[in-house]
C-alpha positions as CSV (number, residue, x, y, z in Angstrom):
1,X,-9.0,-41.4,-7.9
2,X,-11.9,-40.0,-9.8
3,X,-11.4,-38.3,-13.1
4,X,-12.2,-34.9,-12.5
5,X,-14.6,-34.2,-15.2
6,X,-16.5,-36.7,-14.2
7,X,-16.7,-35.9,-10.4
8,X,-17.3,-32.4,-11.0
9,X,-20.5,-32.9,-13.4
10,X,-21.7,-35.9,-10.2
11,X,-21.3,-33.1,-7.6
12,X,-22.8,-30.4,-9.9
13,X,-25.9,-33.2,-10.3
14,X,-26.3,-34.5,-7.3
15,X,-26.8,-30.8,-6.2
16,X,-28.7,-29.9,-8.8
17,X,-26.4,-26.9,-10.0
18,X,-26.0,-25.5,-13.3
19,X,-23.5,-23.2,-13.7
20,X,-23.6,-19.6,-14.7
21,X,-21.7,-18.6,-17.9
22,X,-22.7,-14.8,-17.4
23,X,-21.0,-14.7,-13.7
24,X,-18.1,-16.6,-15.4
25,X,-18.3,-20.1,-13.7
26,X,-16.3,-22.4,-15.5
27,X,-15.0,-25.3,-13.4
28,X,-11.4,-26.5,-14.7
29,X,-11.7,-30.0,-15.7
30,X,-8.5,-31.0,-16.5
31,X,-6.7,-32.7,-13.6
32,X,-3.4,-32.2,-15.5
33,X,-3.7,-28.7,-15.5
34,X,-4.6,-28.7,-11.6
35,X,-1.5,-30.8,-11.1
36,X,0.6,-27.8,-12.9
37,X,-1.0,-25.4,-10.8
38,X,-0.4,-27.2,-7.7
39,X,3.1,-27.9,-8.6
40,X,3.8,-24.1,-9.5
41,X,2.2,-23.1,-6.0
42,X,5.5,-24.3,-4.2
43,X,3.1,-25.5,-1.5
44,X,4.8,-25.3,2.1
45,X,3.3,-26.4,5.4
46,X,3.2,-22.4,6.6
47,X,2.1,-21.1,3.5
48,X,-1.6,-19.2,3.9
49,X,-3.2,-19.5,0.6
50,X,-5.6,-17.1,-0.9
51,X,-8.2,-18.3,-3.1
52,X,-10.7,-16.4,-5.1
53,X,-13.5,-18.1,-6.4
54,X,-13.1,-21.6,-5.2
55,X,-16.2,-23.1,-6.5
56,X,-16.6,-26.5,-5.4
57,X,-13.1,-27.0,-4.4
58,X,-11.3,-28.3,-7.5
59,X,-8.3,-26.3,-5.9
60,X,-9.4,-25.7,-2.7
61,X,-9.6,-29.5,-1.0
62,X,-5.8,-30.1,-2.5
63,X,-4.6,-27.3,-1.6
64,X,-5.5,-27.6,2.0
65,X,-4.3,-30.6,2.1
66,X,-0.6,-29.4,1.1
67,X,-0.6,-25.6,2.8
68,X,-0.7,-24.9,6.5
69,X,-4.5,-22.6,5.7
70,X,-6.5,-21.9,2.4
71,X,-9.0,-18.7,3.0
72,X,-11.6,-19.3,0.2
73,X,-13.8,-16.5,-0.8
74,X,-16.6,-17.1,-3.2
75,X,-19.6,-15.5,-3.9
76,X,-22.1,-18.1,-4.9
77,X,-24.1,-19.1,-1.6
78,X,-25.2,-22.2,-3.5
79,X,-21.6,-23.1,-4.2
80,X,-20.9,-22.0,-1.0
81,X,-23.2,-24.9,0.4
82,X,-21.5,-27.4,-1.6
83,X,-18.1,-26.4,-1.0
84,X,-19.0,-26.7,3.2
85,X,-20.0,-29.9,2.6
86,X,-16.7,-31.0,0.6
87,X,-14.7,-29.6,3.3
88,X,-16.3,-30.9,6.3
89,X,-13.0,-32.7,7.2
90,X,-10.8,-29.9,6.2
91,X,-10.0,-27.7,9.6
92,X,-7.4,-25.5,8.1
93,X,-9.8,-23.7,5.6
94,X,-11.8,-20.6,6.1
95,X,-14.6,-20.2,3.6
96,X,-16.2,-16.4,3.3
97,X,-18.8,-16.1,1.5
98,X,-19.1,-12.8,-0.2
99,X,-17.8,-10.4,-2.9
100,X,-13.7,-10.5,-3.3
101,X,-14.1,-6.6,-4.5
102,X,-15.9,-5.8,-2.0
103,X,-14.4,-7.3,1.2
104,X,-10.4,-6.9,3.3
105,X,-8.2,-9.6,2.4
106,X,-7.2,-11.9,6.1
107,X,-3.1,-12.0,6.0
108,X,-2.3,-14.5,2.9
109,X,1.3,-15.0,1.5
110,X,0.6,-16.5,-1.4
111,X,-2.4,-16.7,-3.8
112,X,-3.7,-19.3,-5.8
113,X,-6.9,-19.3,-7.9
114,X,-9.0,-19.7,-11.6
115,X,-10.2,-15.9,-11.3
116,X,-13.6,-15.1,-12.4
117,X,-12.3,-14.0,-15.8
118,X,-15.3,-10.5,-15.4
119,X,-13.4,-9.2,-12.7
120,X,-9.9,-9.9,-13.8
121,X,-8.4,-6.2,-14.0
122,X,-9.8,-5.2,-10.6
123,X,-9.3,-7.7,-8.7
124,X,-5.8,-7.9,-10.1
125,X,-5.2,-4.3,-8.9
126,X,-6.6,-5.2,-5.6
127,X,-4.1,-7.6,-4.6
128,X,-1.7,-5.7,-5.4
129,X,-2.7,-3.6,-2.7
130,X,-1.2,-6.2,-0.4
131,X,2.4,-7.7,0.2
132,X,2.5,-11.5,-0.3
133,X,5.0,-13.9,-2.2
134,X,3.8,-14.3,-5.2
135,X,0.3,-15.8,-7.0
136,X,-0.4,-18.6,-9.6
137,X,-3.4,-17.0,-11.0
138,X,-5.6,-18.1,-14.2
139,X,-6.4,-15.4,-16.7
140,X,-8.3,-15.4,-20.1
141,X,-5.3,-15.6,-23.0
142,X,-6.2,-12.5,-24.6
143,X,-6.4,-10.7,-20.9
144,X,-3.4,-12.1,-19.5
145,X,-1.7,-10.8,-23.1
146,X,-2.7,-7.4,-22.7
147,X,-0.9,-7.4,-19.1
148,X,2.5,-8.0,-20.7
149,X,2.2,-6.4,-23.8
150,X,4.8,-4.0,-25.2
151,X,5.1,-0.2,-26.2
152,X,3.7,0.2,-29.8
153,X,1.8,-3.1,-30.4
154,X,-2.1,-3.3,-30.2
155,X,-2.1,-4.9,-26.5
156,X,-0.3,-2.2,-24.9
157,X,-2.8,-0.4,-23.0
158,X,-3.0,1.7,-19.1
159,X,-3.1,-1.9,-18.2
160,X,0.0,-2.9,-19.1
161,X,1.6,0.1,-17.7
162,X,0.9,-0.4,-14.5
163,X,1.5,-3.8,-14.2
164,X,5.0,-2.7,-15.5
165,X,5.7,-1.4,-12.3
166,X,3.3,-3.1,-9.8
167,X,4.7,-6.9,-10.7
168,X,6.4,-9.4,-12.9
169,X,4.5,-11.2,-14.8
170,X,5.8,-14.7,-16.2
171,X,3.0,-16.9,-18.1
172,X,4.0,-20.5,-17.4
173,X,1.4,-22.3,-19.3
174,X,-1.4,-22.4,-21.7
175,X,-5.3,-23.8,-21.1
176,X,-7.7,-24.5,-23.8
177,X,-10.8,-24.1,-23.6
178,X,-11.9,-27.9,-23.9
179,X,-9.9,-27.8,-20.3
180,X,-13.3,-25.7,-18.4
181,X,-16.9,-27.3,-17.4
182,X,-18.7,-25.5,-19.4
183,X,-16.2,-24.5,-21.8
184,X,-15.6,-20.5,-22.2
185,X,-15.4,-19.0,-25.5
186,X,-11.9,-18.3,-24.8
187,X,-8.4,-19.6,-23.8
188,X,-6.9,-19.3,-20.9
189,X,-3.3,-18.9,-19.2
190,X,-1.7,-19.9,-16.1
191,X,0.7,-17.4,-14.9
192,X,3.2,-16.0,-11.9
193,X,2.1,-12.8,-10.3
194,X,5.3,-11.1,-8.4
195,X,4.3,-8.0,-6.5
196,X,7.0,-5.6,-7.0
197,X,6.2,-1.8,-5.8
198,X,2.8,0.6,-6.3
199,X,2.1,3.3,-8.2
200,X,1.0,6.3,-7.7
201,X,-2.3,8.5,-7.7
202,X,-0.6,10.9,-10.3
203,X,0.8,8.5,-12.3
204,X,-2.3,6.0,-12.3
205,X,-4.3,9.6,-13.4
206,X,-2.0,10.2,-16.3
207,X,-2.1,6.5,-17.9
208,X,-6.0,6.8,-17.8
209,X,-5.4,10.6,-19.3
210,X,-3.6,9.2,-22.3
211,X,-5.0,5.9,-22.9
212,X,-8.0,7.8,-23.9
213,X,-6.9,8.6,-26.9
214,X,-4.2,5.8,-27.5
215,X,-3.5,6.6,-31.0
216,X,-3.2,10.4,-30.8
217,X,0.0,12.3,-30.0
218,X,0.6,12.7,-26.2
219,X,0.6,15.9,-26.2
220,X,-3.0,16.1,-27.7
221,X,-4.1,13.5,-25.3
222,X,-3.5,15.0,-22.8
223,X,-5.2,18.4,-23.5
224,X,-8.4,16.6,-24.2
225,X,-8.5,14.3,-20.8
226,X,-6.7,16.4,-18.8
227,X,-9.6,16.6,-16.3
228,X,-8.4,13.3,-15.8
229,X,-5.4,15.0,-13.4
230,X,-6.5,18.1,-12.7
231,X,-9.8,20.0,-12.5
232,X,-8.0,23.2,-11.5
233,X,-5.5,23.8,-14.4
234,X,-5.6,25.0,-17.7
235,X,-4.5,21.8,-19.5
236,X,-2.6,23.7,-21.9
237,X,0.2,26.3,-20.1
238,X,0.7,22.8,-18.0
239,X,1.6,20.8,-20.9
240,X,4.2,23.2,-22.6
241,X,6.1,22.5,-19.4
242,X,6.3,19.0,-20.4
243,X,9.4,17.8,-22.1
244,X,8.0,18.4,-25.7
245,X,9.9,14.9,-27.2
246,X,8.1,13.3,-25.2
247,X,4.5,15.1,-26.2
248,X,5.3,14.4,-29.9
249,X,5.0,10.4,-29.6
250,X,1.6,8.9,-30.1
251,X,0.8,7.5,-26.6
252,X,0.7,3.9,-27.7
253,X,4.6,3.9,-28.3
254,X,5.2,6.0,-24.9
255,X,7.3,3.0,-22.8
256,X,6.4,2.7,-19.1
257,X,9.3,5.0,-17.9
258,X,8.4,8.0,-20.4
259,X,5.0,7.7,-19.0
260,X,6.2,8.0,-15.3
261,X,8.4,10.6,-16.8
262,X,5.5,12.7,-17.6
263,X,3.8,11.8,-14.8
264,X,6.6,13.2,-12.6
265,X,6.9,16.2,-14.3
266,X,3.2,17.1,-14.4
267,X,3.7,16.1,-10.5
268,X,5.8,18.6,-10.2
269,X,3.9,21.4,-11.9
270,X,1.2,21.3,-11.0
271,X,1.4,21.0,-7.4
């Protein structure tokens, strides 16, 4: 077998293709790292894999080999050419060529991809729009940080409260940077993506309220993005229904479950 760096900069050649920092292509070079993903995938013969931004098919050709159908969706057209070519012997794959954000996700039940690391946070929510097993997903270290990070530290962010409730997060290995074709000025992570329930338009409205003004007391937070949840009421007879213990914390400290707390109880007042 080829080694992987080495037939990914051939294919890249032979098409003539150089790759685009600024729409984050970086092509994982490291076949050990591939082998971990692969291995954390669980692959079954009925699985229907998801993958999101398949380039030329570092992923894609193995994992079609393993699962019963890989839907790739990448936005490239000139990567799209290359990767038709690649998988001219592969039946069970259905390439669609266009924008992941933009586009309805076919029936999957399990994803598996190296993310475009610009559109990480949305088209992590995304998915969670849909049911499936579970994903092995690469993020950018510092990204995939933030998404686990606790009450009071300088991670925790909106970010990392809704994740709290939309999934379990596990990160199950680490990438340098040396591991990408053309290395990215960051690390990156492999991790495990459980779905676990959704949130709420409320609640979603009153992380983005406070996380304005992360370092300021809730209460205060609130008053000055409260057009954030309401346009209608005045921001401050709401909030002195509000549990006031809860109003004196500075909002970086507020855990998950005082936030739904508030959430709930703005829910209930103002409707």
């Amino acid at each position: 077998m080829k080694n992987l760096a080495t037939e990914t900069k051939k294919i890249l050649k032979d098409y003539n293709i150089r790759l685009n920092k600024r729409l984050g292509q970086h092509y994982l070079i490291d076949d050990s790292k591939r082998q971990k993903i692969l291995f954390y995938a669980d692959l079954k013969d009925d699985d229907t894999i998801l993958e999101i931004g398949p380039g030329i098919g570092t992923l894609t050709i193995p994992l079609a080999s393993r699962a019963g159908k890989v839907i790739a969706i990448e936005k490239d057209k000139r990567i799209a050419t290359i990767l038709k070519d690649r998988l001219k012997d592969y039946e069970n794959v259905e390439l669609i060529i266009g924008d992941a954000l933009k586009i309805d996700f076919p029936y999957f039940n399990k994803i598996v991809s190296n993310l475009p690391y610009k559109i990480s946070s949305p088209i992590t929510f995304k998915l969670l729009e849909y049911d499936f097993d579970f994903g092995i997903l690469m993020y950018q270290q510092e990204f995939a940080e933030r998404m686990i990070a606790k009450p009071g530290t300088k991670d925790y962010s909106r970010l990392s409260v809704a994740l709290y409730f939309m999934a379990d997060i596990e990160i199950l290995d680490y990438v340098p940077r040396s591991a990408f074709l053309p290395p990215p000025k960051v690390d990156s992570v492999i991790l495990k993506l459980t779905p676990k329930g959704k949130i709420n338009g409320i609640f979603e409205r009153t992380c983005r309220a406070l996380f304005q003004h992360k370092r300021k007391k809730a209460r205060n937070a609130l008053i000055e993005s409260f057009h954030e949840i309401s346009a209608d009421a005045d921001p401050r007879k709401i909030v002195e229904l509000i549990d006031p213990r809860l109003l004196e914390k500075r909002v970086f400290t507020l855990t998950a479950e005082e936030i739904l707390k508030i959430s709930n109880e703005l829910k209930r007042v103002i409707s």
